[in-house]
N, C-alpha and C positions, 0 to 999 in steps of 0.2 A: 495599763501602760507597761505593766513588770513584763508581762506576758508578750507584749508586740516588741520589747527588748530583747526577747529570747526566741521569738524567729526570730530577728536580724540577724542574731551571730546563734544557731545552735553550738552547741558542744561539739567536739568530733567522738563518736562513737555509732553506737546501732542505728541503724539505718530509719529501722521502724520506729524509733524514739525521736529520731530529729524531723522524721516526717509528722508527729503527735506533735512536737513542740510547736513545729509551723501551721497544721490545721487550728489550732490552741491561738494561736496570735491572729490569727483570721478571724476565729470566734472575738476573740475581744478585740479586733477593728471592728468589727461588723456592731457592739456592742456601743462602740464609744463612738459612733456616725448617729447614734441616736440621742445623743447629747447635747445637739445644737452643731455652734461653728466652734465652740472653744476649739475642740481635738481634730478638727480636719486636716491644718497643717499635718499633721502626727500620724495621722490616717491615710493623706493620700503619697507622702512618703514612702510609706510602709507600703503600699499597692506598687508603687514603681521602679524598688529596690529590692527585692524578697524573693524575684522572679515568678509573681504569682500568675498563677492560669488564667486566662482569658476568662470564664464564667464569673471567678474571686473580684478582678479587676471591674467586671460590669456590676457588679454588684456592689462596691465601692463606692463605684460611678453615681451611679442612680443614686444611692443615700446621699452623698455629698452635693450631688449638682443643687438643692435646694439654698444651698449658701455658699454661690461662689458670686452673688454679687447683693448681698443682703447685708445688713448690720447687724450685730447678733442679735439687738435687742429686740431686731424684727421676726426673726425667725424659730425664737424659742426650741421648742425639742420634737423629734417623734412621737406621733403619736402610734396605737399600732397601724398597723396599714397605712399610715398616712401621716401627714404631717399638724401643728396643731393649727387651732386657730388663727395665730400671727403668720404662718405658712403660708403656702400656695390658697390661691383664693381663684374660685370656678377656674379650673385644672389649668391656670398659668401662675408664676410669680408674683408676689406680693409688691409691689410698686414701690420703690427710696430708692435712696440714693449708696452706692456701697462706702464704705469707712474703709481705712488702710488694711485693720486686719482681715477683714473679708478679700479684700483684692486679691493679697498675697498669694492664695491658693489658688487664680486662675494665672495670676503673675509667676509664680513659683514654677507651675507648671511650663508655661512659653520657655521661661528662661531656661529649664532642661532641655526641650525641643531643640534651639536653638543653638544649645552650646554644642560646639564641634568637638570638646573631650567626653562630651557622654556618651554611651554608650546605647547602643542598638536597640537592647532588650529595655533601658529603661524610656527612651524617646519614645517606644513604640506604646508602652504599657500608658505614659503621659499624655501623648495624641490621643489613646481612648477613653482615659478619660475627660480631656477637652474638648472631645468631640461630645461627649453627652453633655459636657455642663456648660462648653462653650462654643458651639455651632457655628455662631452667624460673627464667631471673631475677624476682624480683615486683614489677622496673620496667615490667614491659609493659605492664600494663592503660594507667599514666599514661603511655606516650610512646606510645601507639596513633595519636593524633592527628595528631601530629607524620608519626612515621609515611607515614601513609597522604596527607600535605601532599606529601612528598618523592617517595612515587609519582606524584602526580600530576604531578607537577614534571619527571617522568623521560623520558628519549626514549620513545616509543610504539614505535618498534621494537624495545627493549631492556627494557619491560614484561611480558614472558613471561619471561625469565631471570630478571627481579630475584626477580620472585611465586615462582617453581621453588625460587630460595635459601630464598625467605622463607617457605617452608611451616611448620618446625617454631612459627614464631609466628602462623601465619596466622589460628587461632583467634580474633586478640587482635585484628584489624581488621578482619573481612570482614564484620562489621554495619555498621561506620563506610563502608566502601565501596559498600555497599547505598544506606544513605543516601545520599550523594552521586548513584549513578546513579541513583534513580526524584526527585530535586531538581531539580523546576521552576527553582527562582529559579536555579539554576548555571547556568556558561555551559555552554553545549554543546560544547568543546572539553575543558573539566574533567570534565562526562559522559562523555563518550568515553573520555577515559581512563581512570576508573573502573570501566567496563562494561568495559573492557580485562583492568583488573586481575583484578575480578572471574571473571572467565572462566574464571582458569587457579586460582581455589583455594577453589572454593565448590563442594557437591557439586552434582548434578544436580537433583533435587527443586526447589534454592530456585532453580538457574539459572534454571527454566521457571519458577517462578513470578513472576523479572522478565522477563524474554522476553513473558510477557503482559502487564505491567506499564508498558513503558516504550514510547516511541517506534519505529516500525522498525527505522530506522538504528542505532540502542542496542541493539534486539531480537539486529540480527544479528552486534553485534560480541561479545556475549554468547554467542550460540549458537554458535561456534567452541567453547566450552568442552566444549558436553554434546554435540560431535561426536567431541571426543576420549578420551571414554568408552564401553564398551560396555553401561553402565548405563542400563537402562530408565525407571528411576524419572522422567526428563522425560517419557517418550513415555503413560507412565502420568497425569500431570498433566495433559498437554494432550488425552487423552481422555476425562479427566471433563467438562474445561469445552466440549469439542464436547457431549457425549452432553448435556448439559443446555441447551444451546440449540436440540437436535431434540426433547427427552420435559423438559415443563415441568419444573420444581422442585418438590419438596413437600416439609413438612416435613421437617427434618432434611439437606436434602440442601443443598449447598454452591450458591450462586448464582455467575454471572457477568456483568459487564459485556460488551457486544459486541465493544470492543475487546479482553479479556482471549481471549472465543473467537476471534475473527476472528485473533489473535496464536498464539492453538492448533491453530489449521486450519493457519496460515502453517506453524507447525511439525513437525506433521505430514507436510504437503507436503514440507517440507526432510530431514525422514526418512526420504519416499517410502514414507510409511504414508498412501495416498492414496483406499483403499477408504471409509475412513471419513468421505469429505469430503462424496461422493454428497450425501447428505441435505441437511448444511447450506449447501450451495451451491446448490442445489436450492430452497431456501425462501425464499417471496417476501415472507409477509404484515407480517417485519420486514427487507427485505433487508442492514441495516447491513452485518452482518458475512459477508455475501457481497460487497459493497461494498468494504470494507475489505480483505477478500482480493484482488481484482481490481487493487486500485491500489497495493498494499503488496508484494505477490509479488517484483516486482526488489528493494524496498529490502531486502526481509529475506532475502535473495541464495538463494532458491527456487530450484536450479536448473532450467534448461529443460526439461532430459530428464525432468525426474520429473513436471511440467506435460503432458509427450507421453504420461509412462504413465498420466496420471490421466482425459485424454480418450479416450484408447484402453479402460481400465478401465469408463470411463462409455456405453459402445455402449448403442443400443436396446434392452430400453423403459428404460432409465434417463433421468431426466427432459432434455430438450435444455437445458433452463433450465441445467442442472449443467456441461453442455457448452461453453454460452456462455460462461460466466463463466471457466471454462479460456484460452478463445481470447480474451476480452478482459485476460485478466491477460498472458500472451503478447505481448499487441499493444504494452505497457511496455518490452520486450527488444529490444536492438539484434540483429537477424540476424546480425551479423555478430560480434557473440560467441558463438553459439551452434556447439552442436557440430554438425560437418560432419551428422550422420548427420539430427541433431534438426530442423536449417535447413532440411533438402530436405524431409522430412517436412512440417515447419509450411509451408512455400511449397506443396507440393504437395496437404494440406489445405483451406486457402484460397481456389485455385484451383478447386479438387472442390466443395466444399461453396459458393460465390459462384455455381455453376451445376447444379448438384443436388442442393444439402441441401432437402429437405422441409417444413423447419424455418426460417421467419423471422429466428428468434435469433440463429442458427446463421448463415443468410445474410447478416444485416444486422451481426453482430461479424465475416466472412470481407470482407465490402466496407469497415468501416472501417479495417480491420488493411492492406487494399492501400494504402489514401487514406495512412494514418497513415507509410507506409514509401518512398509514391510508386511502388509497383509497378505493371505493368501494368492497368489495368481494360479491360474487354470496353466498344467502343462502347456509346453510348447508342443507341435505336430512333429511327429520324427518319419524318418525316409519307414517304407518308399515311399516314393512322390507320384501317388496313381489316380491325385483328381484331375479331370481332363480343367478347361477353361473354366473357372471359377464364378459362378451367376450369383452378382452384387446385390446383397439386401441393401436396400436403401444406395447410400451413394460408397460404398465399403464392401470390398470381400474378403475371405481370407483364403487364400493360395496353400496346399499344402504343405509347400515348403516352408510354409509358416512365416510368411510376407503378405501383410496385412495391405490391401491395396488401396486408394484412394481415387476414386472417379469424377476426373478433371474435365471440361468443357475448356480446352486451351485456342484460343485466338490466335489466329495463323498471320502474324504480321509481313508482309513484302517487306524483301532485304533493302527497297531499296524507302524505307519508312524515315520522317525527319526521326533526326537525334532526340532522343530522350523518351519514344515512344515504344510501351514496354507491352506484353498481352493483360497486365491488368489496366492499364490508362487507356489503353483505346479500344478495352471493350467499354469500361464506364464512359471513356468521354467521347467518342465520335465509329460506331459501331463498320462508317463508311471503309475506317482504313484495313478493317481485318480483308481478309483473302474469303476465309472461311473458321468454320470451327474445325478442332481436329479431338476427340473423346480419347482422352487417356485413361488408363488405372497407372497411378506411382504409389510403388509404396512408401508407405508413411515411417519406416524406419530405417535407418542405415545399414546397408548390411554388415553382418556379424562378423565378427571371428569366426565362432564355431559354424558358420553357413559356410566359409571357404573354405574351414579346414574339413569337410566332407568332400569340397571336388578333389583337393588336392592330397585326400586319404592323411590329416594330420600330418603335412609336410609345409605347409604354409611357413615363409619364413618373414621370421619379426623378431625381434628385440623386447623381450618383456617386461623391460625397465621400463619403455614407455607405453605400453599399455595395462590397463587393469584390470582384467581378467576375459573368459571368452564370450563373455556377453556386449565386450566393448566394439564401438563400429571397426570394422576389419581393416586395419593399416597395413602398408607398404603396400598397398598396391596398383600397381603399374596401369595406366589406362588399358593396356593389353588384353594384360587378365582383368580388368574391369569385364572387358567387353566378353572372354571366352566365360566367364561366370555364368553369362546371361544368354549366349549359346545352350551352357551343361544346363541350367532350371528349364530351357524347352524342351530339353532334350528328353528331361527327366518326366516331364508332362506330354512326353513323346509327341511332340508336335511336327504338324506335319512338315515335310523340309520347306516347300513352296511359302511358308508363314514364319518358316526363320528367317531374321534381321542379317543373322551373320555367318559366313561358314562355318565347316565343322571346326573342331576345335583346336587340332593341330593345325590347322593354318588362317587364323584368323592373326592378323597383323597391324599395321600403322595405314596401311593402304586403308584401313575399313573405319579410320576416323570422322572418315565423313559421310553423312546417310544419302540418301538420291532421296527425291519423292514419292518413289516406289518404293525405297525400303521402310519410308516412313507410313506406310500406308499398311505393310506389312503387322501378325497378331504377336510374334513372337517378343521374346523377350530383349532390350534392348539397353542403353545409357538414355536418357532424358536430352534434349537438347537444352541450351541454353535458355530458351524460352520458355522452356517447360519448366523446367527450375523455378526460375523467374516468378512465374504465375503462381507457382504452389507454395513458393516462399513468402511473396509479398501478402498471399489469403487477403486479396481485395485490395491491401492499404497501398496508398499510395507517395505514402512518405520516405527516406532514407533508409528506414530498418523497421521490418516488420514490427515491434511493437509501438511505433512511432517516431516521434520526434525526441527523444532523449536515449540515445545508446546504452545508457547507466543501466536500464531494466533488461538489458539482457540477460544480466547476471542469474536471471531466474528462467530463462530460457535457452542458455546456451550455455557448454563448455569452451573457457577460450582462456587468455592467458593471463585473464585477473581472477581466474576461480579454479584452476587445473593445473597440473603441468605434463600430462599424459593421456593417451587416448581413453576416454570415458565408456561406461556401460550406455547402450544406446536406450532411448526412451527413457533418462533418469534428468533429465530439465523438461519445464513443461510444453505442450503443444502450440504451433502458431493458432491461429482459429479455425484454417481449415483439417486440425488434427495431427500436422507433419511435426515429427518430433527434429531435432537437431540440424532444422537447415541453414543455423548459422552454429559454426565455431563445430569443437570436438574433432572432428574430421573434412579439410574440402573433401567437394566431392567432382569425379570426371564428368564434363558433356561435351556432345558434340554439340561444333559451330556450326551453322546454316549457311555459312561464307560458302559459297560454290568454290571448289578446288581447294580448301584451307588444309594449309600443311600442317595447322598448329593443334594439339590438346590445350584443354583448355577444363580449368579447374576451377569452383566457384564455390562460395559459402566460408572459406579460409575457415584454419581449426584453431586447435588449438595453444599454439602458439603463439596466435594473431592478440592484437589490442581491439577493443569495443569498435576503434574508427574505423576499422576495416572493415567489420561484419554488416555491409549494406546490401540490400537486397539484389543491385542490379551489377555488386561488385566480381569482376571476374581475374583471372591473371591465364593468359597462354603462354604456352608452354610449348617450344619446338623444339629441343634440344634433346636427343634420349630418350624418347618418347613411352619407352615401355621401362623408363628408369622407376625405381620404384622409393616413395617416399613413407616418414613415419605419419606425414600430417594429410595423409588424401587418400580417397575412402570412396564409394560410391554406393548410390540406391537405383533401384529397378525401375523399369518404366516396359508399357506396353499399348500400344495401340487397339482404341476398339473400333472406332469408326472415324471416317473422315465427313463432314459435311459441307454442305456450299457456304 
């Protein structure tokens, strides 16, 4: 008794001394719980006031539970291991009636619970152990709240033991803890901990069904729980809600939100049940929740290796698009967490695939993943510029002048098409309304600074305040010199004049904003039209902004005016899916309109100045005014005709 005196109140001095005096009074509670009921008031005090550890507390627990509703003279003493004769009898309680002093200690205990001046740490230490000695009491429903106030309250490192004690009541709070984690208005600190909670005493089923419900970071302090299961019942969840975002819904069948599947994909992946991903990583025409996969992978602690088996799973012909999207989720991960085997791999991937992937995608997520890491990159090509017409491996070449090109199958809409009908909608949805196909190579990066300041012999004039340095897309330039830029690169590929777009280069002007059919039919080098744009922007989808339905994920694909405030280095945000880097924000860029007789330039993609709402795929602004005026925020990329078809 001296000694459970002395934790209560150590002395103030050495540290290491009042931690001996408090293991020392643990020893003699644990000592005098084997004396019957006399000392359990005295015992389970000392448990709920001392601030002892969750193991100290269950062990308390369990010695005392045998007399919180016994008479002492029922219950006599410990034996070792066990209790004596007048004890438990074949491994339940000994049957009477309880006397006043026995009550107390499950009564003592409520009355803490309940009182609104006690504190956190002692309610909580109380509930555990009334939940060993008193389960089936029909206080619980009303101090659930309480409760579940006191978990929150509790260290997060010591949130797994309290929940373990607290199972036999766990029924009685783990709606209320639900609540808490999918609760916007909570802070995100009190989430956490209840996704903590939650984890370790809800079954698998409903874990996944917050797992897709909540934030990443919540996601994955959740899914600790249904890893410590061998229950399938999550892996069953989250392959309803993939299978219903590749085979529409029909009646009767359950719908999901993009982020419920894109959280189903995440989980999946973290199962390394990664066959099933194929499909909807693969799928453009709503890309969200490939999207959402690609930038959520690290928070919902994906690991790496199961990202290596999921690209390796995905070899030819399985779509590249599905492959991308692997290596740009990757490109999120510090290498240098990753494990030895997975590191050399991804490095050695990268490497391969930035010089002979076939695939744009694939190239164009292997070159921002070096940028994004500071890795090595392979020189750029320097003048002269004496490869003739560039023959594409795969659907990609690279042009001397070191414009990496992308080869487009673009759908040839009549001007006079309903509203709303764009070359990615109406080659997926009604192939009737195109004209024809018309084969493009555009390239997939902005042009540079340092690519103008070669026509214009370092005379190029800009403002350097607002760009950052000469790998950034080329600003102030006027549609004019858009258009004579793209004169000088044939010229330099000495093309024949009969295959130039545009005249020579001192007199190419405003008259030549508009192309015929003939000049688009033409090899030389040119501006994109609007359509062309269009189609290489949207890479399939057919939602408001290339990454889907939520403009917020730009941020990891575009410069604009909630992440810049200056012209950026091109290729330094990642790729759409067909490879093209920065076709929204950083820089608009010039094209021509298809309007027969249009007086107007017309600039699309807005930069970086612009807000998220702006950067929509099909969003454009002409411009008639000044036409060869030259702005900080408009920039253009190349484009060239290979063939026309019916």
């Amino acid at each position: 008794l001296a000694a459970i005196a002395d934790g209560k109140a150590p002395p103030i001095g050495d540290a290491g001394a009042i931690i001996d005096l408090q293991k020392e009074s643990w020893r003699a509670a644990y000592v005098l719980a084997n004396e019957g009921a006399k000392y359990v008031r005295q015992i389970v005090e000392h448990a709920i006031s001392t601030g002892a550890e969750p193991q100290m507390v269950a062990l308390i627990a369990t010695r005392v539970r045998p007399f919180a509703y016994r008479p002492p003279a029922q219950t006599g003493g410990l034996a070792a291991g066990g209790l004596s004769a007048g004890g438990l009898a074949a491994g339940g309680l000994a049957q009477g009636k309880s006397d006043e002093s026995s009550e107390l200690f499950t009564e003592f205990l409520w009355a803490v619970v309940q009182d609104v001046e006690s504190d956190q740490a002692k309610r909580l230490r109380s509930a555990t152990i009334l939940a060993i000695a008193d389960p089936e009491s029909e206080k619980w429903p009303s101090f659930a709240p309480q409760l579940v106030e006191a978990l929150l309250a509790a260290n997060p490192f010591e949130i797994a033991e309290w929940i373990d004690l607290l199972k036999p009541v766990s029924p009685q709070f783990r709606q209320l803890l639900r609540d808490v984690v999918v609760d916007e208005q909570a802070t995100g600190d009190v989430r956490a901990q209840a996704a903590r909670a939650i984890a370790y005493c809800d079954d698998n089923a409903a874990l996944a069904n917050l797992v897709m419900n909540v934030e990443p970071t919540l996601a994955a302090l959740i899914f600790r729980g249904i890893e410590r299961s061998s229950d399938r019942a999550a892996e069953e969840v989250f392959l309803q809600a993939i299978r219903s975002a590749v085979v529409p819904s029909t009646s009767g069948v359950a719908s999901f939100t993009s982020r419920q599947q894109a959280h189903a994909a995440l989980g999946l992946a973290r199962l390394n049940r990664c066959d099933e991903l194929r499909d909807i990583l693969a799928k453009l025409d709503n890309p969200t929740v490939r999207t959402l996969f690609i930038v959520h992978a690290k928070d919902l602690e994906v690991p790496a290796e199961h990202l290596q088996t999921a690209y390796e799973r995905f070899a030819p012909p399985a779509p590249d698009t599905a492959r991308q999207a692997i290596l740009l989720a990757l490109s999120f991960y510090n290498p240098r967490g990753m494990a030895d085997r997975t590191r050399n791999w991804w490095l050695a991937t990268l490497e391969r695939l930035y010089h002979e992937s076939p695939h744009a995608s694939e190239r164009s997520a292997a070159e921002y993943s070096l940028r994004r890491h500071g890795l090595a990159m392979p020189p750029r090509p320097e003048p002269p510029y004496l490869d003739s017409h560039p023959k594409p491996t795969g659907d990609w070449s690279l042009h001397a002048s070191g414009q990496m090109l992308r080869r487009l199958r673009v759908p040839t809409i009549p001007p006079d098409s309903p509203a709303g009908v764009t070359p990615a909608s109406a080659s997926a949805i009604d192939p009737d309304t195109r004209h024809g196909v018309r084969v493009i190579d555009m390239s997939v990066r902005e042009v540079a600074l340092r690519d103008v300041q070669i026509l214009s012999q370092g005379k190029w004039d800009y403002d350097p305040v607002f760009v950052e340095g000469d790998d950034a897309a080329a600003p102030y330039a006027s549609l004019v010199e858009a258009m004579r830029f793209c004169r000088w690169l044939g010229e330099q590929e000495q093309l024949d004049e009969s295959e130039q777009v545009y005249p020579d280069i001192d007199q190419v002007g405003i008259e030549h904003l508009t192309l015929t059919p003939e000049q688009l039919r033409k090899t030389g080098f040119r501006l994109p039209t609007v359509q062309e744009w269009q189609f290489a922007c949207a890479a399939g989808s057919e939602t408001p902004f290339f990454v889907g339905e939520d403009p917020a994920y730009l941020n990891h694909f575009a410069w604009y005016g909630r992440n810049c405030d200056k012209v950026m280095n091109v290729a330094t945000r990642a790729p759409n899916a067909f490879g093209f880097f920065d076709m929204m924000g950083n820089v608009a860029e010039w094209c021509h309109s298809q309007e027969p007789d249009s007086s107007a330039g017309l600039y699309i993609g807005f930069g970086y100045r612009n807000q998220q709402d702006h950067l929509r795929t099909n969003g454009s602004k002409e411009w008639t005014q000044e036409l060869d005026r030259e702005f900080s925020f408009v920039g253009f990329r190349v484009v060239r005709t290979v063939t026309t078809e019916p």
